[in-house]
C-alpha positions, 0 to 999 in steps of 0.5 A, spaced: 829 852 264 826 856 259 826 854 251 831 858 247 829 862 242 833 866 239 837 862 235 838 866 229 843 872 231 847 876 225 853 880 226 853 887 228 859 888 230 858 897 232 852 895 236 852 889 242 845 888 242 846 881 237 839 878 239 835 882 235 834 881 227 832 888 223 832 884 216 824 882 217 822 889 218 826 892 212 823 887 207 816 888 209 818 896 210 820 894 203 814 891 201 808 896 204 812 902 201 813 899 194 806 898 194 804 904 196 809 908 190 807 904 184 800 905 183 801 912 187 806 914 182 803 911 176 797 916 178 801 923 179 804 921 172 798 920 168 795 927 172 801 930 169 800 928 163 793 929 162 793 935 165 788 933 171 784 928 173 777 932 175 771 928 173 769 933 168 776 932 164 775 925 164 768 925 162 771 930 156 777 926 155 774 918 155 775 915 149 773 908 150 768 905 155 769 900 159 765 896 155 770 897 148 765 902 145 768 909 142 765 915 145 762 920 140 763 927 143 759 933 141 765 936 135 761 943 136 766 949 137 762 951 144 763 942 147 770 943 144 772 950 148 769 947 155 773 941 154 779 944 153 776 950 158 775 943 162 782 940 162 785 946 163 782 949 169 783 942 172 790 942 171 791 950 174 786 949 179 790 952 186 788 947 190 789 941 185 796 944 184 797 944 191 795 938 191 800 934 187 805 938 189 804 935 195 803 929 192 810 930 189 813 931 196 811 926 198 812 920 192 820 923 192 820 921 200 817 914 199 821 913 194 827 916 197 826 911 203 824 905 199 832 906 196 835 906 203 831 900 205 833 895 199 840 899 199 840 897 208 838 889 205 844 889 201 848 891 207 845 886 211 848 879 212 844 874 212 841 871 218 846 864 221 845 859 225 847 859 233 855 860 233 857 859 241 863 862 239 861 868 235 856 870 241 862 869 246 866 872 241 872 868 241 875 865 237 874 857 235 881 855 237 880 858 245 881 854 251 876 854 256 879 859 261 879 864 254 871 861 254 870 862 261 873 869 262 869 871 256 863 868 259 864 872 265 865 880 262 859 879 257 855 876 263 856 881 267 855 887 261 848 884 259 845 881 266 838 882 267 839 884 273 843 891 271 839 892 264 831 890 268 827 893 262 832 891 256 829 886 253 835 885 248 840 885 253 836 879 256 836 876 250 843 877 250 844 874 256 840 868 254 845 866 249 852 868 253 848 862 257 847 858 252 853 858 248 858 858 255 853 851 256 855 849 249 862 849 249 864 847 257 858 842 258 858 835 255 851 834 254 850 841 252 856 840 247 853 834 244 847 837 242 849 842 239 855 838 235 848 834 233 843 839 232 847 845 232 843 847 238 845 845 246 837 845 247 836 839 243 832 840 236 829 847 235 823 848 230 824 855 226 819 860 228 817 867 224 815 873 226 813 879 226 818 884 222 818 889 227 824 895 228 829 893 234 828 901 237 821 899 238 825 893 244 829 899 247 828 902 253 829 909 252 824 909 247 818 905 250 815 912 252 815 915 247 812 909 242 806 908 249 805 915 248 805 915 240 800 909 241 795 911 245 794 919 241 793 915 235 788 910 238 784 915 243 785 922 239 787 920 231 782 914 230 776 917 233 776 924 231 777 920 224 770 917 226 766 923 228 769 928 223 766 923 218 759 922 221 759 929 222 760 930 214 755 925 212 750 924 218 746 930 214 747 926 207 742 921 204 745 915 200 743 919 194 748 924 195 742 929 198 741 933 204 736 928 208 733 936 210 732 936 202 729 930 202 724 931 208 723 939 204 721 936 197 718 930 200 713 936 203 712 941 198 712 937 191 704 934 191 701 933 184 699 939 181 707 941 181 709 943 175 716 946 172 714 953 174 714 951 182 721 948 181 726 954 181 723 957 188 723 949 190 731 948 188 732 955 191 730 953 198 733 947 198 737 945 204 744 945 200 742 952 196 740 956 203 747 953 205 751 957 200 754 964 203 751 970 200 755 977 200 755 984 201 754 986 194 749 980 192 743 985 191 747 990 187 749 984 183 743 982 183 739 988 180 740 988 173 737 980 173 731 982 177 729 987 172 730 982 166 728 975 169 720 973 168 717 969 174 713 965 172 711 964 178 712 968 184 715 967 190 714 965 197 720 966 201 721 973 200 723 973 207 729 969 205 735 973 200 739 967 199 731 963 196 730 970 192 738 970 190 738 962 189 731 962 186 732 967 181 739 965 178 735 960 176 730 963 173 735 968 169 740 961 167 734 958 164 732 965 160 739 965 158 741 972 162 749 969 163 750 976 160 747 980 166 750 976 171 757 978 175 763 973 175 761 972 182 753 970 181 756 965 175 760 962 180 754 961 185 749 960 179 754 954 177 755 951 184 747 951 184 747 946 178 752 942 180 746 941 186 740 941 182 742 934 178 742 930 184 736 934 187 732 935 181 733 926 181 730 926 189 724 930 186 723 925 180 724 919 185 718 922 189 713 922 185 714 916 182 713 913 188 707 917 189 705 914 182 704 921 179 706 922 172 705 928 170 709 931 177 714 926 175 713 929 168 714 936 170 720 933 174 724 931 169 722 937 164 725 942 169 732 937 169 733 938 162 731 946 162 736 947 167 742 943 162 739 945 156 739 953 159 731 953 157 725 956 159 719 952 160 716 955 155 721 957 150 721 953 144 725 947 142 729 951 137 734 954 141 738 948 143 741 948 137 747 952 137 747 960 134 739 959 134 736 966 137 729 968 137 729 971 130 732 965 127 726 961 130 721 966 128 724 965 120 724 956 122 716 957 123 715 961 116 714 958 109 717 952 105 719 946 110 717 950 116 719 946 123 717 948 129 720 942 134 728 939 134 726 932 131 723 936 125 729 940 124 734 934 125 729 930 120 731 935 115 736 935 109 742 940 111 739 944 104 733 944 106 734 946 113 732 953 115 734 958 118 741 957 116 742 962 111 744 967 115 750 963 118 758 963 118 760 956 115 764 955 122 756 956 125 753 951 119 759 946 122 757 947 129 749 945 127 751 940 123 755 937 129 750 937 134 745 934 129 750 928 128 751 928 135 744 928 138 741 922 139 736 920 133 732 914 138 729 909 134 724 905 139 721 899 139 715 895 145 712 889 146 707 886 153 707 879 152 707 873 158 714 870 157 712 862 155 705 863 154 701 865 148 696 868 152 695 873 158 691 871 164 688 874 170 694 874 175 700 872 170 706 877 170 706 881 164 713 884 161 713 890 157 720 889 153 722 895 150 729 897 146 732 902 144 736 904 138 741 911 136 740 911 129 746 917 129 750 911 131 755 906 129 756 899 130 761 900 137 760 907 139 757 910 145 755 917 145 758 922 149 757 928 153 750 931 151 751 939 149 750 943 154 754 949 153 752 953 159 752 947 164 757 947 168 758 940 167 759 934 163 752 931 162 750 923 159 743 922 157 740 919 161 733 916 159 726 914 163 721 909 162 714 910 165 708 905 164 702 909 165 695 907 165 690 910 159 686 916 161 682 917 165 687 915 170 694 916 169 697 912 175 704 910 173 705 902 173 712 901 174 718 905 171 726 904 169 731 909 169 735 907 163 743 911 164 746 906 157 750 910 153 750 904 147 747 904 142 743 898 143 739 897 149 733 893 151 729 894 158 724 889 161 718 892 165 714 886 169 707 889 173 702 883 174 695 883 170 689 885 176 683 885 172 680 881 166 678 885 159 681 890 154 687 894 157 689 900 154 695 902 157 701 908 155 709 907 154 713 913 155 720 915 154 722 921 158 730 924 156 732 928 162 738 932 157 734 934 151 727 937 150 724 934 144 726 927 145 720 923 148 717 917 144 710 915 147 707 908 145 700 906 146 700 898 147 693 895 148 692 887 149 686 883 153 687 878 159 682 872 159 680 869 166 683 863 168 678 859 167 677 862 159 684 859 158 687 852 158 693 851 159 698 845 157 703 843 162 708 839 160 712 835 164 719 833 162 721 825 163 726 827 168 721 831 172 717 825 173 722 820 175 723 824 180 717 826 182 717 818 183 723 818 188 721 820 195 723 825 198 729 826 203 725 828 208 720 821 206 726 817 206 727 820 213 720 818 216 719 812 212 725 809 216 722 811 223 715 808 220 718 801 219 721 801 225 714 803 228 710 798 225 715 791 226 713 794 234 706 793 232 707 787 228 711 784 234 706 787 239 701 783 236 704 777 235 706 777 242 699 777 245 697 773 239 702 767 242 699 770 250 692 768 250 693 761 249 699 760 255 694 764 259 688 759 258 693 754 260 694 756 266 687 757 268 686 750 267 692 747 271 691 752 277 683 749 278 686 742 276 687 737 282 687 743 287 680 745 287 675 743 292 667 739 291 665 747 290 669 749 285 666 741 281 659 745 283 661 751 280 663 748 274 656 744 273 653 751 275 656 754 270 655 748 266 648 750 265 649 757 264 654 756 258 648 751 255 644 756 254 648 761 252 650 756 247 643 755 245 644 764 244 650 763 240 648 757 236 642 762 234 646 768 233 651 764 228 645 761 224 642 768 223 649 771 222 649 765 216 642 766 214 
């Protein structure tokens, strides 16, 4: 007979099927909704109230990092105006009020849910112990022809024979059984008077909190139908729809056919002429969709826009189109463009970050420094929205053409960004012209713009000299200056980008001329004010080095800080150099090994068998000589007496042979 397991049974006084319990599913229906709507509405709230939660928003909004340092946004009125056009595009995006309306829906239904659930929980009785007479429902006071008689209707309503794929009414018939054996059987009485079951003692088992209309037989097909769409249509089109998205991405967020592209094209003689045509043919700008009107749009851009180098993909309109937007974004045309074509160029730079850092990461592995150089010189004119040779001036805000050409002439006259930032504010030029809210902007920008003190060293750690062989480390560290102790830098200043951008700052160790072979780089991404990077090449050849430090930031032109550093690496014999040994290093260099220890005890062993080998053949000679005597003893015959003078007569002179021998051995 089959253990009865189920024991717990509740009332239900509606519905007959009292096998089975609903209580564990609601709680852990409970449990999962619960844990799904907090945090889901904490996110919907803080969306609301910050009017969106893009990443640009953020990145504008931040006020303090991780690290508890306060952010320092740019406070000119162009960063301010596109923070605010930021947070108020994220907030009216159709797609993202679409969004949280639909996340609102669906916060309302859980929510909705979750309050019928607890409120089902509270409705509940909690689960009993095994009752025979509320199973046969009757009373605790019924004879047993009452018993008998209610045994026999609910028998015959939950017999499995009538219900063969209801498996609550076979558990329900079980427990008929059970309490009928209880209340009329002796032995069956006595163990649920002394356990509180007729089986005897029961242990208590836990289970899954499933539904009960999972168990019942009018929906056993649609559940099986249910399960088998989502196993074998849901999950794996999830799976196919997703490797179809990224299998044409790289780890780095670029199009493997860009990759294979630049890995092609770029060589050692690109420069920052050849990268908009580069960027243009791109795998993700040939992607975008052209229109109809995109050469008439285009008309007026290609009579201004000076190509620095012509193209090549002339046959392609959407390289022409891409390439020469790029052109027309760093000669600051945004004038002549159209809505659309601002829409496409924006699109294009929000591409060309990640693309731009795949082209700077392929000449750093090819050890080309002036490509990589190049590189990182058109990734700040594509943020700053300068030409390749226009001056540095212009990334100052209001600056134009005649400003500049007034900074070059007279008293106090500058030509780069870091002269000008290294001015007094009354000695500035160029600003006499100005508004006070422009002279404010200025004054902001030059606050905000990173003034980077910078600070290197090689050494070998440990040593006093450097040897041939030995790993050197270039220790570099870096410090804002415009900054105070617990502030980070925000955003850089970059008007015309169409996203929020951080400093980012590259560290190149490159041999001196002739060769310019990059040694080894870093790529710096702290907003801090203080940070420190190590760079560590081995030392190959003995004799003077002279090798150069540069310091590339992506985001402003101007920026860059080079640093000679010169030392001399002796030969390993030129150097002597003292070990010193701690106590406790020579205590255990004394110890043996775990894997001594291991053989010794087989090599002790080993010899015992050696010595006992040895010493057993040493005891054996003498036994055998013995024997030899008794067996010629009173056994042999008169020939075995004439053999023995024979041999008598051999032995005497080979005595005298012997004798001899040992008295030259002796002499």
């Amino acid at each position: 007979m089959s253990g009865f397991r189920d024991t717990f049974t509740k009332e239900d006084g509606k519905d007959g099927l009292l096998g089975y319990d609903d209580t564990a599913f609601y709680y852990f229906a409970s449990c999962v909704l619960f844990t799904l709507a907090v945090p889901w509405t904490y996110s919907v709230i803080k969306s609301l109230l910050i009017g969106g939660t893009s990443g640009e928003a953020e990145a504008f909004l931040r006020s303090k990092k991780r690290s508890g340092s306060a952010v320092r946004h740019c406070k000119t009125s162009a960063m301010t105006a596109k923070a605010t056009g930021a947070k108020d595009s994220s907030g009216r995006s159709g797609t993202t009020a679409k969004c949280l309306l639909i996340q609102v829906v669906v916060l309302v239904l859980i929510w909705a849910s979750l309050f019928l659930l607890v409120a089902r929980m509270g409705g509940e009785k909690q689960i009993s112990k095994f009752d025979p007479f509320e199973i046969l429902e009757v009373s605790p006071s019924a004879n047993d022809k009452e018993i008998k008689k209610a045994y026999r209707k609910l028998s015959l309503l939950y017999h499995p024979d009538r219900n063969p794929d209801d498996p609550l009414a076979q558990s329900r018939f079980i427990q008929l059984t059970k309490a009928h054996a209880a209340l009329t059987d002796d032995a069956a009485r006595a163990n649920y008077e002394k356990y509180g079951n007729p089986d005897g003692p029961q242990t208590t088992k836990v289970g899954i909190g499933l539904p009960r209309f999972l168990l019942e037989k009018d929906n056993q097909l649609m559940i099986l139908c249910a399960f088998f769409f989502f196993l074998l249509f849901v999950v794996p089109m999830t799976f196919i729809c997703y490797y179809q998205r990224t299998k044409n991405y790289a780890a780095n967020g670029v199009m493997i056919e860009t990759l294979q592209f630049m890995g092609f094209k770029v060589n050692e003689s690109t420069r920052v002429k050849n990268c908009p045509e580069l960027l243009g043919a791109s795998a993700e700008s040939r992607g975008m969709e052209g229109r109809p009107t995109d050469n008439k749009e285009m008309t007026p851009l290609f009579k201004e826009i000076v190509e620095h180098k012509k193209c090549q993909y002339q046959n392609y309109p959407i390289i022409m189109k891409n390439s020469s937007l790029v052109w027309a974004h760093m000669q600051r045309l945004h004038h002549l463009m159209t809505p659309q074509l601002r829409s496409d160029l924006d699109q294009l730079l929000k591409y060309s970050m990640k693309i731009t850092q795949a082209m700077i990461e392929i000449a750093c592995m090819r050890e080309w420094f002036f490509t990589a150089q190049a590189m990182i010189d058109f990734r700040r004119s594509l943020v700053q929205a300068l030409d390749a040779k226009s001056s540095q001036l212009l990334q100052i805000p209001h600056f134009t053409e005649e400003t500049i050409k007034h900074c070059h002439k007279g008293k106090n006259s500058v030509s780069t960004l870091p002269d000008f930032l290294a001015k007094d504010p009354e000695q500035r030029k160029g600003l006499s012209t100005m508004e006070p809210q422009q002279i404010l902007d200025i004054e902001a920008f030059a606050m905000h713009v990173s003034d980077m003190e910078m600070t290197a060293e090689v050494e070998v750690e440990d040593e006093k000299e450097i040897v041939v062989g030995d790993i050197a480390t270039v220790s570099v560290k870096m410090t804002r200056k415009n900054l105070q102790e617990g502030e980070a830098v925000g955003p850089v200043h970059a008007p015309l980008f169409p996203e929020a951008k951080y400093e980012e700052w590259w560290i190149f160790l490159v041999e001196g001329s002739p060769s310019t072979r990059i040694i080894t780089y870093e790529r710096i991404r702290s907003t801090e004010r203080v940070f420190e990077e190590k760079l560590r090449f081995q030392i190959s050849r003995p004799g003077k080095h002279k090798l150069d430090l540069h310091v590339l930031c992506d985001s402003y032109a101007g920026l860059d800080k080079k640093v000679e550093l010169n030392f001399n690496a002796c030969q390993e014999s030129e150097v002597k150099r003292d070990v010193f040994v701690h106590k406790e290093d020579e205590d255990l260099d004394l110890q043996p090994t775990l894997f001594q220890q291991f053989m010794g005890d087989f090599g002790q062993e080993e010899e015992s068998e050696e010595e006992e080998e040895d010493d057993d053949k040493q005891k054996a000679k003498p036994v055998k000589k013995d024997l030899g005597e008794s067996a010629g003893g009173p056994d042999t015959g008169s020939k075995d007496e004439s053999d023995d003078e024979d041999d008598g007569k051999k032995g005497g002179k080979d005595d005298d042979d012997d004798s001899s021998a040992s008295s030259s051995d002796s002499d």
